[in-house]
C-alpha positions as a LaTeX table, in Angstrom:
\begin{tabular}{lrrr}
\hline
Residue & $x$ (\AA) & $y$ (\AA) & $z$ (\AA) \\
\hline
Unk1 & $-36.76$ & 49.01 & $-106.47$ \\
Unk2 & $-34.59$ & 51.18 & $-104.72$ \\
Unk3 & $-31.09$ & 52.32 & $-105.97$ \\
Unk4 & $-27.96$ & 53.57 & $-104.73$ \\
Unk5 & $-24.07$ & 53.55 & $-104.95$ \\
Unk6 & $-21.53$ & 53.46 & $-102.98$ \\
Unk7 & $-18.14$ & 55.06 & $-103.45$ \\
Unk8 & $-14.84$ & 52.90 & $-102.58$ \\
Unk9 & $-11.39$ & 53.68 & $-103.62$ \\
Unk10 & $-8.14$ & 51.58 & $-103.50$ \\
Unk11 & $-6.86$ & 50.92 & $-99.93$ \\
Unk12 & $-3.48$ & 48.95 & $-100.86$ \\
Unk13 & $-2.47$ & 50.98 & $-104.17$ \\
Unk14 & 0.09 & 48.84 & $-105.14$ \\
Unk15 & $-1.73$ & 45.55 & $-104.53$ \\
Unk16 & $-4.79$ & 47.09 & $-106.02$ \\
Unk17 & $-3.38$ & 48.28 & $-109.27$ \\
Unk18 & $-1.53$ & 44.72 & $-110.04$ \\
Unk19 & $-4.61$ & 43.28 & $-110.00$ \\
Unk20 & $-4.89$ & 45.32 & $-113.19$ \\
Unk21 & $-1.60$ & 44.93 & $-114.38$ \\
Unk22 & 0.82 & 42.82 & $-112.87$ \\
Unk23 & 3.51 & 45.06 & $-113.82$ \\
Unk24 & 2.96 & 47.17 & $-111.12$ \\
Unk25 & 4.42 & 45.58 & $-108.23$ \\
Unk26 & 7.94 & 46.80 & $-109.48$ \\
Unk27 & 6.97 & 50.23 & $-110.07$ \\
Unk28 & 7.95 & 52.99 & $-107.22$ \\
Unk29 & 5.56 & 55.06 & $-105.18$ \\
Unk30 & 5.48 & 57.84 & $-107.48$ \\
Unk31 & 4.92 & 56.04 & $-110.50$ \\
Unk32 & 1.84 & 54.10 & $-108.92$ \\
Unk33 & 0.05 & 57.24 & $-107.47$ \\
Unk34 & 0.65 & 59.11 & $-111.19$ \\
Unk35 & $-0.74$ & 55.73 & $-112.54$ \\
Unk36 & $-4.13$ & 56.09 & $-110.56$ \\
Unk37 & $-3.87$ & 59.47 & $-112.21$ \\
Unk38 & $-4.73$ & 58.26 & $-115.57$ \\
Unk39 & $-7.75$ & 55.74 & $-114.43$ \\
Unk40 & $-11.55$ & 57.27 & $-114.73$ \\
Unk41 & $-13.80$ & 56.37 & $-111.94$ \\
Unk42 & $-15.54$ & 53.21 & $-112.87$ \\
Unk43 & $-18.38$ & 50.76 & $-112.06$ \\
Unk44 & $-16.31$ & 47.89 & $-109.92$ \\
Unk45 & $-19.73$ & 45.87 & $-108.75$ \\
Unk46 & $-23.40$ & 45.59 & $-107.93$ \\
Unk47 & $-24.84$ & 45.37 & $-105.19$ \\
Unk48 & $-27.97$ & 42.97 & $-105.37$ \\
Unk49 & $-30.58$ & 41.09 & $-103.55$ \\
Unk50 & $-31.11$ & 43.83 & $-99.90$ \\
Unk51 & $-34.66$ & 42.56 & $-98.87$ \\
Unk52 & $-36.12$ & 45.23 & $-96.12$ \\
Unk53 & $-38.28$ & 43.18 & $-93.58$ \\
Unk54 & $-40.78$ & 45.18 & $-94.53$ \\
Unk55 & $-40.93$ & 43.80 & $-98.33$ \\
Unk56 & $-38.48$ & 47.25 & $-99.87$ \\
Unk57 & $-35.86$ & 46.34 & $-102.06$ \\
Unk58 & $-32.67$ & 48.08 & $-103.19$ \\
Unk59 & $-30.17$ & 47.60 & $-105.46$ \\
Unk60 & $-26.98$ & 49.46 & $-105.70$ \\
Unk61 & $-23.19$ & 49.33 & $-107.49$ \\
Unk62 & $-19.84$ & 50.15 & $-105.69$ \\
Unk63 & $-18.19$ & 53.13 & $-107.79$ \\
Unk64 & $-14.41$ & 52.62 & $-107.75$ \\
Unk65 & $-12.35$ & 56.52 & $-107.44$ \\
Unk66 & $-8.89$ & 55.95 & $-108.45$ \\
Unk67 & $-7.57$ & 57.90 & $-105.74$ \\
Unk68 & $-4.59$ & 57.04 & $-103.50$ \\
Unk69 & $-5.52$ & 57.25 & $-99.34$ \\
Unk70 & $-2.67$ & 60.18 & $-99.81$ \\
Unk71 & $-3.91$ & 61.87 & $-102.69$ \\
Unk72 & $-7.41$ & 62.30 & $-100.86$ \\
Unk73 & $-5.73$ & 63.18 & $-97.66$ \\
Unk74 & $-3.49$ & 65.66 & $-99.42$ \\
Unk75 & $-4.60$ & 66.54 & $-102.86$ \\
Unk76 & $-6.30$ & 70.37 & $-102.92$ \\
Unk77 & $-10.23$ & 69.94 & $-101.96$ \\
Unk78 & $-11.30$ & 71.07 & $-105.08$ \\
Unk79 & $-8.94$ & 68.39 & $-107.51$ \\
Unk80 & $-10.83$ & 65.69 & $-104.90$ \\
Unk81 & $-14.16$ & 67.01 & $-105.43$ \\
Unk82 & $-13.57$ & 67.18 & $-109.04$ \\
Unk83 & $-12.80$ & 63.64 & $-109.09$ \\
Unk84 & $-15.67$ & 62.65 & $-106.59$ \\
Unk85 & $-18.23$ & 64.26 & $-108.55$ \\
Unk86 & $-17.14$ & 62.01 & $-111.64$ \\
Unk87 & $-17.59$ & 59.70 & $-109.74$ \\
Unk88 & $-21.48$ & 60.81 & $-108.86$ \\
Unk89 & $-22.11$ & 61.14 & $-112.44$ \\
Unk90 & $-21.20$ & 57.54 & $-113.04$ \\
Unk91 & $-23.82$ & 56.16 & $-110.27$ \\
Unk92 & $-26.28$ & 58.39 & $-111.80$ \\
Unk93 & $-25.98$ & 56.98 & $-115.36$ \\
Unk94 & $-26.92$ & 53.47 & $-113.39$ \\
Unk95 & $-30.11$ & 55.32 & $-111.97$ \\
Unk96 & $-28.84$ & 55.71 & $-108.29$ \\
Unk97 & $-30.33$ & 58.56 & $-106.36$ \\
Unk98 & $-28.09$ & 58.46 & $-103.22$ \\
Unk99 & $-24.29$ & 58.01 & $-103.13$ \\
Unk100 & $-22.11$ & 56.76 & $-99.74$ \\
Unk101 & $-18.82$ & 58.10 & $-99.54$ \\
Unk102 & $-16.95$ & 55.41 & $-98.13$ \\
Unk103 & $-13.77$ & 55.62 & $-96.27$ \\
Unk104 & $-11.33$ & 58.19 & $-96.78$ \\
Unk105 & $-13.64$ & 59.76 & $-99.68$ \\
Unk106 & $-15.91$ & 60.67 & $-96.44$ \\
Unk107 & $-12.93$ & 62.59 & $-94.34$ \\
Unk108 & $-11.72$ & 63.98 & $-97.64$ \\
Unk109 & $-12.24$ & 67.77 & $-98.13$ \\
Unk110 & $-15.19$ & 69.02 & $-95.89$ \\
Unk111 & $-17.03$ & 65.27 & $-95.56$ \\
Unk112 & $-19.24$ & 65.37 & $-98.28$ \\
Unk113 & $-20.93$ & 68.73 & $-97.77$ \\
Unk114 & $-19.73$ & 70.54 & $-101.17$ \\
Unk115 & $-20.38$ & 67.45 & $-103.09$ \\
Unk116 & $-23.81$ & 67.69 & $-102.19$ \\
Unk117 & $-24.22$ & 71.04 & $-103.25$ \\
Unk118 & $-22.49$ & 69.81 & $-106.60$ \\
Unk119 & $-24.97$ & 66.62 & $-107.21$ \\
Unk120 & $-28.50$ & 66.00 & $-107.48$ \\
Unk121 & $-27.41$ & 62.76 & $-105.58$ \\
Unk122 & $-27.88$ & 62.64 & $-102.26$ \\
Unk123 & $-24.98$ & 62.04 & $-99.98$ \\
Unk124 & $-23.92$ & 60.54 & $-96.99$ \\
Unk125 & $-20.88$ & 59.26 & $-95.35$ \\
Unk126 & $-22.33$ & 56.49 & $-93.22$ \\
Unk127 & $-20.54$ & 57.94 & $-90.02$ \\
Unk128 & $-24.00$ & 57.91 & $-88.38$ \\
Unk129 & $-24.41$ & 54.11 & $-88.21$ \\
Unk130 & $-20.80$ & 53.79 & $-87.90$ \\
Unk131 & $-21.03$ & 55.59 & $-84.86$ \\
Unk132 & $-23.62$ & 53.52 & $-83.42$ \\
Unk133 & $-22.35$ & 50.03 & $-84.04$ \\
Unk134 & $-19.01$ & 50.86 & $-83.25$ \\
Unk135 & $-20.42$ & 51.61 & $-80.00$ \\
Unk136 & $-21.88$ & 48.71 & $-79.71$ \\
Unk137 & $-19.04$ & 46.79 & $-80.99$ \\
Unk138 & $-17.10$ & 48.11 & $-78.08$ \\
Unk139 & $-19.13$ & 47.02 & $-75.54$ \\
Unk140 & $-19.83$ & 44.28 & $-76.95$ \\
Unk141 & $-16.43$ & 43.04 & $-77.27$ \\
Unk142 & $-15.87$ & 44.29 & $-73.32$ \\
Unk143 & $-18.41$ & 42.12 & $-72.37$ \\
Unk144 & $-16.13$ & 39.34 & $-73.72$ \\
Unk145 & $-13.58$ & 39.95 & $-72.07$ \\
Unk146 & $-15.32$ & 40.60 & $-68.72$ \\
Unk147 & $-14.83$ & 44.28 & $-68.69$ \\
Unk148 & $-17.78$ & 46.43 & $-67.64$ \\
Unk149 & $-17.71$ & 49.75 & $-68.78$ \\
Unk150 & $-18.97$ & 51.32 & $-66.06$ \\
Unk151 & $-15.01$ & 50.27 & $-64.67$ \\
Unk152 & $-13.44$ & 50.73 & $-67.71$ \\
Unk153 & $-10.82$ & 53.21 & $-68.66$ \\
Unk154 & $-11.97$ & 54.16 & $-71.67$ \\
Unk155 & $-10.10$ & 55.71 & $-74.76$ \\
Unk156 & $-10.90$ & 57.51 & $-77.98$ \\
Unk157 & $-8.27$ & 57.75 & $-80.74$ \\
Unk158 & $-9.51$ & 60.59 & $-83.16$ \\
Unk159 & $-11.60$ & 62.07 & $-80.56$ \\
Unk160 & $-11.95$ & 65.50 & $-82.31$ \\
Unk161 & $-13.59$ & 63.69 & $-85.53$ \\
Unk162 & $-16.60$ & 63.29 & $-86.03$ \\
Unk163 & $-17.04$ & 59.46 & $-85.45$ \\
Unk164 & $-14.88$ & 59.84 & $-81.83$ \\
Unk165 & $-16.38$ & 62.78 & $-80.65$ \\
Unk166 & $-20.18$ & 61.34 & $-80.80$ \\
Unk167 & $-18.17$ & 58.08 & $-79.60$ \\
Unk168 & $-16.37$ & 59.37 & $-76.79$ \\
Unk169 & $-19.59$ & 61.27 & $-76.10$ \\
Unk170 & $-22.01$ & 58.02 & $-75.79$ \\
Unk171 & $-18.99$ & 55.77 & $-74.11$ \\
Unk172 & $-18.42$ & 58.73 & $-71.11$ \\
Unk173 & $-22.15$ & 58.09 & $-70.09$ \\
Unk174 & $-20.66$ & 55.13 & $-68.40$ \\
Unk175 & $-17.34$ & 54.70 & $-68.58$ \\
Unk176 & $-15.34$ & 54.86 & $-64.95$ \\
Unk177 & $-13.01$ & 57.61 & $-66.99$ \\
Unk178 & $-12.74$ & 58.44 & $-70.95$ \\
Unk179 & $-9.50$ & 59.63 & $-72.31$ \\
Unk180 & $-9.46$ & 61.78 & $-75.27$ \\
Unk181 & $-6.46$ & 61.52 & $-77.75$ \\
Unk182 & $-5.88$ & 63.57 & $-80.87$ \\
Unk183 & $-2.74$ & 65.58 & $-82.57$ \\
Unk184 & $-4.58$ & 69.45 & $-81.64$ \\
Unk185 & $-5.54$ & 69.08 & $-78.19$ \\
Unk186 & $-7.33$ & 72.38 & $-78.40$ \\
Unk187 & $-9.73$ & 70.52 & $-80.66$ \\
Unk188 & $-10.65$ & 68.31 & $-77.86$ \\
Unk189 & $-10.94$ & 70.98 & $-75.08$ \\
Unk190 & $-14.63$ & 71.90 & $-75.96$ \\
Unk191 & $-15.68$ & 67.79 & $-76.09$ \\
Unk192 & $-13.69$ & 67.00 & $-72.64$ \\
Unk193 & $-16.16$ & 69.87 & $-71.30$ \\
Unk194 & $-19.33$ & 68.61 & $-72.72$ \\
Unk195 & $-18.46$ & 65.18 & $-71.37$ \\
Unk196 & $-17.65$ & 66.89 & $-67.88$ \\
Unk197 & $-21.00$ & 68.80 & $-68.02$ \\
Unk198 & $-22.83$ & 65.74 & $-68.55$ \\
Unk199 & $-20.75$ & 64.63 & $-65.17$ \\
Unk200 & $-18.23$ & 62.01 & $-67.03$ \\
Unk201 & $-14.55$ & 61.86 & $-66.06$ \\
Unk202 & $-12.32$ & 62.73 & $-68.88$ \\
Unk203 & $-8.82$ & 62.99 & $-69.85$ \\
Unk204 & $-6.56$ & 64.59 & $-72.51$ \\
Unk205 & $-3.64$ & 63.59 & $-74.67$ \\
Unk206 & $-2.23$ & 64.48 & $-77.39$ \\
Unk207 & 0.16 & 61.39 & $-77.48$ \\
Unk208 & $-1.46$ & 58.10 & $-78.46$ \\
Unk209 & 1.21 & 55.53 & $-76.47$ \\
Unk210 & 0.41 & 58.16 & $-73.12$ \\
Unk211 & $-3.48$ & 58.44 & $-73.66$ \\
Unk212 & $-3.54$ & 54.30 & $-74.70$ \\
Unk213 & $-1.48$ & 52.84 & $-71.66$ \\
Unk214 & $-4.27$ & 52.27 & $-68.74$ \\
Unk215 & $-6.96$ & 52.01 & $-71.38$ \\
Unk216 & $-9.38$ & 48.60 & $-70.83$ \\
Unk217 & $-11.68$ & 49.68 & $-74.02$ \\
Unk218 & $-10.50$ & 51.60 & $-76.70$ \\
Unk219 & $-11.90$ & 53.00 & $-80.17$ \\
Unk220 & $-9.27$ & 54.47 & $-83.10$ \\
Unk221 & $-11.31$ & 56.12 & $-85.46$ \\
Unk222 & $-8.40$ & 58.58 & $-87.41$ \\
Unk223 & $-7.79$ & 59.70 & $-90.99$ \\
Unk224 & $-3.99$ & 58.41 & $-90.93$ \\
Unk225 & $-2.28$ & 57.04 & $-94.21$ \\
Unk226 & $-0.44$ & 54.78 & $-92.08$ \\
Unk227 & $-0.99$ & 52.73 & $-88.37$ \\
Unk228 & $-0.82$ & 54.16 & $-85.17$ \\
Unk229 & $-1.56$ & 51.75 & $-82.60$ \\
Unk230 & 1.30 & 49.51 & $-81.97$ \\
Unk231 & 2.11 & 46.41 & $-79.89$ \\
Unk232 & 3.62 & 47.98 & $-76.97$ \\
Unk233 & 0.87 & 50.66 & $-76.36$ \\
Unk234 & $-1.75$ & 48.39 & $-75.09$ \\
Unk235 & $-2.66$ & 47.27 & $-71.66$ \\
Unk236 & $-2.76$ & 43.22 & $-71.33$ \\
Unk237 & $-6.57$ & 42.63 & $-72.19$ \\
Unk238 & $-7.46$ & 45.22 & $-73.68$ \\
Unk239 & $-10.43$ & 45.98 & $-76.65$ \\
Unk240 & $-10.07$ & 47.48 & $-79.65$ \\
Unk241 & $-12.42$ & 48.58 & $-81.74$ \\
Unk242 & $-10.69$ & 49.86 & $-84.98$ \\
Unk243 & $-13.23$ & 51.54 & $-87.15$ \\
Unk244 & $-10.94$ & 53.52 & $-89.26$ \\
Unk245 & $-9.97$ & 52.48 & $-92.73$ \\
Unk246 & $-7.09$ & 52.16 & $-93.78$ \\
Unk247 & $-6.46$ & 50.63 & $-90.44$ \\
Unk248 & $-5.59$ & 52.45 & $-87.32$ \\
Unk249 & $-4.43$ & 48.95 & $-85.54$ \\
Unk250 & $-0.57$ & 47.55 & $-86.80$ \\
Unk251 & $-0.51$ & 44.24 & $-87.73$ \\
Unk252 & 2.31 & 43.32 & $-85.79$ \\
Unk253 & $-0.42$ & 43.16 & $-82.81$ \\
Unk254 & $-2.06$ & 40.53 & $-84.41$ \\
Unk255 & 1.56 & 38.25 & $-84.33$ \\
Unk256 & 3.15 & 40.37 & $-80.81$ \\
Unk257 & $-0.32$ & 40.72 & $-78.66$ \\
Unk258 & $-1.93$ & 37.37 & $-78.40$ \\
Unk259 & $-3.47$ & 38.58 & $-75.34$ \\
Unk260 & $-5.34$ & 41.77 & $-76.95$ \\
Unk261 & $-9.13$ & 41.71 & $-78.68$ \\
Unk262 & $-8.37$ & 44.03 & $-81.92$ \\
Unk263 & $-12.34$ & 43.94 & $-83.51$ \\
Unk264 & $-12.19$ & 45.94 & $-86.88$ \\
Unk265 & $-15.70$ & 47.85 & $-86.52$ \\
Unk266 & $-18.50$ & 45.89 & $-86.15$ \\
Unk267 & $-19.68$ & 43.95 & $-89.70$ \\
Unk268 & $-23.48$ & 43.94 & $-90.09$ \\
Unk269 & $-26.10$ & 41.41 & $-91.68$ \\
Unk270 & $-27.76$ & 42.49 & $-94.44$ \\
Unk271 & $-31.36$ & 41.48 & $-94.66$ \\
Unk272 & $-31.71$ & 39.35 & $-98.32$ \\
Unk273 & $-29.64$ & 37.85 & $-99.91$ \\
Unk274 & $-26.87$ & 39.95 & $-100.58$ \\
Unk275 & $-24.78$ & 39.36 & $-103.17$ \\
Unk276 & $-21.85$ & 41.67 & $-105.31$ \\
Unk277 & $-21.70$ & 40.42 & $-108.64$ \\
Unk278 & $-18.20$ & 41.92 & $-110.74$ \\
Unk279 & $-18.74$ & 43.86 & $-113.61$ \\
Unk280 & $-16.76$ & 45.33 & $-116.25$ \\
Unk281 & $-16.17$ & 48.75 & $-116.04$ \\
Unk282 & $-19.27$ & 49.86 & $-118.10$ \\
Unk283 & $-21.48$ & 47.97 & $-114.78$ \\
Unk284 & $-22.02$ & 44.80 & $-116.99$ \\
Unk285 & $-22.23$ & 41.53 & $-115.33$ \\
Unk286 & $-19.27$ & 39.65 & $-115.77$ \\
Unk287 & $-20.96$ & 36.08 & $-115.22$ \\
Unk288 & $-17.03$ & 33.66 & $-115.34$ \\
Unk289 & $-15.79$ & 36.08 & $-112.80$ \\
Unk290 & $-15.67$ & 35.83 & $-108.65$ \\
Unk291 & $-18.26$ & 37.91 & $-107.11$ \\
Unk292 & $-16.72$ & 41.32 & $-105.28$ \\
Unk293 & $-15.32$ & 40.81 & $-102.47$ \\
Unk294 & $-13.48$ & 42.56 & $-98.94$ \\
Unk295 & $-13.45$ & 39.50 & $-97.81$ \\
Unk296 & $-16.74$ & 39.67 & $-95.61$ \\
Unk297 & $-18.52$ & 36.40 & $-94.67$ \\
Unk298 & $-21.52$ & 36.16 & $-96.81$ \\
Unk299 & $-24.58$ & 38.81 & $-96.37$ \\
Unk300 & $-22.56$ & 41.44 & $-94.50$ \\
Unk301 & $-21.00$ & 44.90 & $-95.26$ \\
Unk302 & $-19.71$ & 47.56 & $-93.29$ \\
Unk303 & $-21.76$ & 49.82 & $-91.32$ \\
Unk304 & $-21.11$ & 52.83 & $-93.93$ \\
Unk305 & $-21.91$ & 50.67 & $-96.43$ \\
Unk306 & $-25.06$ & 49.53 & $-94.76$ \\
Unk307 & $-26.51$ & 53.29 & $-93.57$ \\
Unk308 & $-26.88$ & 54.17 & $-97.35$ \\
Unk309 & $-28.44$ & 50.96 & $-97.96$ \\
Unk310 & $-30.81$ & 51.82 & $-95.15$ \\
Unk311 & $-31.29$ & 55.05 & $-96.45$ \\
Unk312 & $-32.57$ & 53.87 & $-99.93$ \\
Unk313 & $-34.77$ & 51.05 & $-98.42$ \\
Unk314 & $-36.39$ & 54.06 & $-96.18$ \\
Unk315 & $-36.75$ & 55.87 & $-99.76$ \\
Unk316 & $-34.80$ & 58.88 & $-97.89$ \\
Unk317 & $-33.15$ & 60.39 & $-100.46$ \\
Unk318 & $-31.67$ & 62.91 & $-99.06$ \\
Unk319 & $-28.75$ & 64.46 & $-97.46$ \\
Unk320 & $-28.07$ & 62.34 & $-94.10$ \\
Unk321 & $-25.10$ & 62.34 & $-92.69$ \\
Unk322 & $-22.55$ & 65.19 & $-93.89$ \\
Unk323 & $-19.23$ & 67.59 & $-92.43$ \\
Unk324 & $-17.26$ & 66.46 & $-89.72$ \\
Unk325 & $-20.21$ & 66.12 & $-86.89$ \\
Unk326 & $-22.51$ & 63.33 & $-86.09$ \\
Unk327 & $-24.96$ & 64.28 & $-83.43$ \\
Unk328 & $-26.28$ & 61.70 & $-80.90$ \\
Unk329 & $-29.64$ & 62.22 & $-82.28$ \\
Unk330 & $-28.74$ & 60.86 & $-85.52$ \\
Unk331 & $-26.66$ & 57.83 & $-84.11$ \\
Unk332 & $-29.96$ & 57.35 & $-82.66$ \\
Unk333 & $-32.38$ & 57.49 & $-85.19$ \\
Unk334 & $-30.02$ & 55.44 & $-88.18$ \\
Unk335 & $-30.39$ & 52.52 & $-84.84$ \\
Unk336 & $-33.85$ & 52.52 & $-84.98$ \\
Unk337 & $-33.96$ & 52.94 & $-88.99$ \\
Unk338 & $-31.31$ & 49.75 & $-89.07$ \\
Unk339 & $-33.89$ & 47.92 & $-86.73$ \\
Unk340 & $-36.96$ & 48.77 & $-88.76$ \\
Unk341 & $-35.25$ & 46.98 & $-92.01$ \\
Unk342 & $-33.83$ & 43.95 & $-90.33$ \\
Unk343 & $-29.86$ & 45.14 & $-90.31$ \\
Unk344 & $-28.47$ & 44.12 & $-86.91$ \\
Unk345 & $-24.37$ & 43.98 & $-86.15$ \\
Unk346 & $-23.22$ & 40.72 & $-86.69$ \\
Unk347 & $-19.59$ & 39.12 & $-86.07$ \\
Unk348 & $-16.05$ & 40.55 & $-85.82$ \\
Unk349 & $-13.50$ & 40.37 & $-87.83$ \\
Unk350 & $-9.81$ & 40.92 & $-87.07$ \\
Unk351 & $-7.17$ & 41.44 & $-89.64$ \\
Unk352 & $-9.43$ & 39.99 & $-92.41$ \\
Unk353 & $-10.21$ & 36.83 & $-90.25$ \\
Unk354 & $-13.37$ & 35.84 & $-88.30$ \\
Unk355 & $-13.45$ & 36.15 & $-84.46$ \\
Unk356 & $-14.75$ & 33.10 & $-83.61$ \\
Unk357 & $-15.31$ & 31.75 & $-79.81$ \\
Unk358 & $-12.12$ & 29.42 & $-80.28$ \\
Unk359 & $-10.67$ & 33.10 & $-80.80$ \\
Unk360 & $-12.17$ & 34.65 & $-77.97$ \\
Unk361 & $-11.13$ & 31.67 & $-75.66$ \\
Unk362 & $-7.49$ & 31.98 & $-76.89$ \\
Unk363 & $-7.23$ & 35.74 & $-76.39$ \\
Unk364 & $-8.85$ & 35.22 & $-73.06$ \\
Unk365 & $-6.23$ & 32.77 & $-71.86$ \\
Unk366 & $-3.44$ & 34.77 & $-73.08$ \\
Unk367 & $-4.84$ & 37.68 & $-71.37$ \\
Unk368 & $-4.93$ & 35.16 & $-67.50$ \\
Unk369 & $-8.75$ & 35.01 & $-67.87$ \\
Unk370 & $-10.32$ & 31.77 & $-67.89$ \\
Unk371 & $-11.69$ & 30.27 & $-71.36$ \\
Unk372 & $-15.02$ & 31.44 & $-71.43$ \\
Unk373 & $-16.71$ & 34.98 & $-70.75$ \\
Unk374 & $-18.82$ & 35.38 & $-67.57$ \\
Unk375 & $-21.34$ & 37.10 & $-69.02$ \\
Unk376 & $-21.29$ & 36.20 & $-72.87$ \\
Unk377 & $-22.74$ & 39.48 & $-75.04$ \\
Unk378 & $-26.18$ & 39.47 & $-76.49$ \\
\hline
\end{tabular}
């Protein structure tokens, strides 16, 4: 049996922490940040029953870090890598020998790469896989709304990171014209030149509403505490792929932009039977209680998630995916990895809710299509 864990941390503080104490929802910012101050990382699940197709099996627990999406984003490196490594220690007293950093915990600091040198845990941050099914995802979800690539306008929110640069860099091989949007446009100078050597069209902007308005296909991938994308940005039609978390996408385009496919990453089936049983903070099995839950459909997990479980089904412990690039190559080989075990990207979800093909049709119409793709995705 395999074994590895996965870090998480809170993505709604406030919500989060009442589930705790109840108290909480009356308490100010301040006073909830200072109160995930006082919380050691802890054991929040397992992670049981990943079946390889080629007979492996792993097992694995979800470490909670009580960290805030501000404090990582803002906190001194070293106070988060302090509090990371705790968090290492406690997946190593369960026997793990690999540790995901999962979502802001992987932009946080340098993305993982003094953490490994800290750990005798390997560590990755998943952005490898993440890359590659958010690719996918995106075309994908063109496909069902009859948009070819190879006419789309393409656009990359968080191009100079290293999810949207190895995205924008795999969507400009045929994308009619890929537009590159980040705060430091001198960050994206050197990628809008390797995309132009490899004889793609690009664009720059360092405004998202400018860089988002004639985009057909668009992926958000940034480190913000708070959204970006808003209703009035988007071009009628268009597909969003929003692999950032917390999310890129507002929720007011969910109730303003009927006519707009907002997919948030791509989820993918787990082979097994996977299940997340809760535990109690010393990673005991807390049989009365609900299993753990984001509020996937059963079997799936993000694609983060699911590269360290490939990882430990491979037996690969090592260092995958670290620092804040993701080559091609590496998109490449986690694919054929994900195929080898049986993982495969399964449905969408947007704003916590299936896409389903009464979804699609509805979006579709809203959009002046007719109800039903012309040429349905595989």
């Amino acid at each position: 049996m395999e074994r590895f864990a996965f870090i998480i941390h809170p993505m709604d503080p406030r919500r989060d922490l009442a589930r705790i104490n109840p108290l909480a929802a009356a308490l100010p910012d301040a006073a909830v940040e200072l109160a995930y101050t006082k919380i050691p990382p802890f054991v929040a699940s397992r992670i049981v029953g990943i079946k390889s197709k080629t007979g492996a099996e792993a097992e694995g627990w979800f470490i909670a870090c009580p960290m805030t999406p501000r404090q990582l984003l803002n906190w001194p490196p070293e106070d988060v890598y302090a509090t990371l490594l705790k968090c290492c220690e406690v997946a190593q007293e369960r026997g793990a020998k690999l540790i995901g950093l999962g979502a802001l915990t992987s932009v946080a600091g340098d993305g993982g790469i003094t953490l490994a040198t800290r750990t005798p845990l390997a560590v990755t941050t998943g952005n490898s896989y993440t890359v590659a099914t958010a690719v996918e995802g995106a075309r994908r979800g063109a496909a069902l709304m009859d948009v070819a690539i190879g006419d789309a306008n393409v656009a990359v929110v968080g191009a100079a990171g290293s999810i949207g640069h190895t995205c924008a860099l795999l969507l400009a091989q045929d994308a009619k014209k890929i537009t590159l949007i980040g705060r430091d446009t001198r960050k994206l100078v050197p990628i809008a030149a390797e995309i132009e050597a490899r004889g793609g069209r690009v664009e720059i902007s360092g405004n998202v509403a400018e860089g988002l308005k004639d985009a057909d296909v668009i992926v958000t991938v940034t480190s913000a505490a708070d959204a970006i994308v808003h209703p009035k940005m988007l071009a009628r039609g268009a597909v969003v792929v929003d692999v950032a978390r917390p999310r890129d996408v507002s929720v007011k385009v969910a109730r303003e932009r009927p006519d707009v496919l907002v997919i948030e990453g791509g989820l993918i089936d787990v082979p097994g039977n996977l299940r997340l049983p809760a535990t109690n903070r010393h990673g005991e099995d807390k049989p009365d209680a609900p299993d753990f839950s984001f509020g996937f459909p059963p079997g799936t997990a993000y694609a983060c998630m699911s590269e360290t479980m490939i990882l430990a089904l491979e037996g690969r412990y090592e260092s995958f995916t670290l620092g804040k690039t993701v080559s091609v190559a590496q998109a490449e080989e986690i694919s054929r990895l994900a195929e080898k075990h049986g993982f495969k990207l399964g449905g969408f979800r947007s704003f916590e809710k299936a896409v389903t093909d009464e979804t699609i049709a509805a979006i579709r119409i809203a959009a002046g299509r007719s109800p039903k793709p012309k040429f349905p995705p595989t």
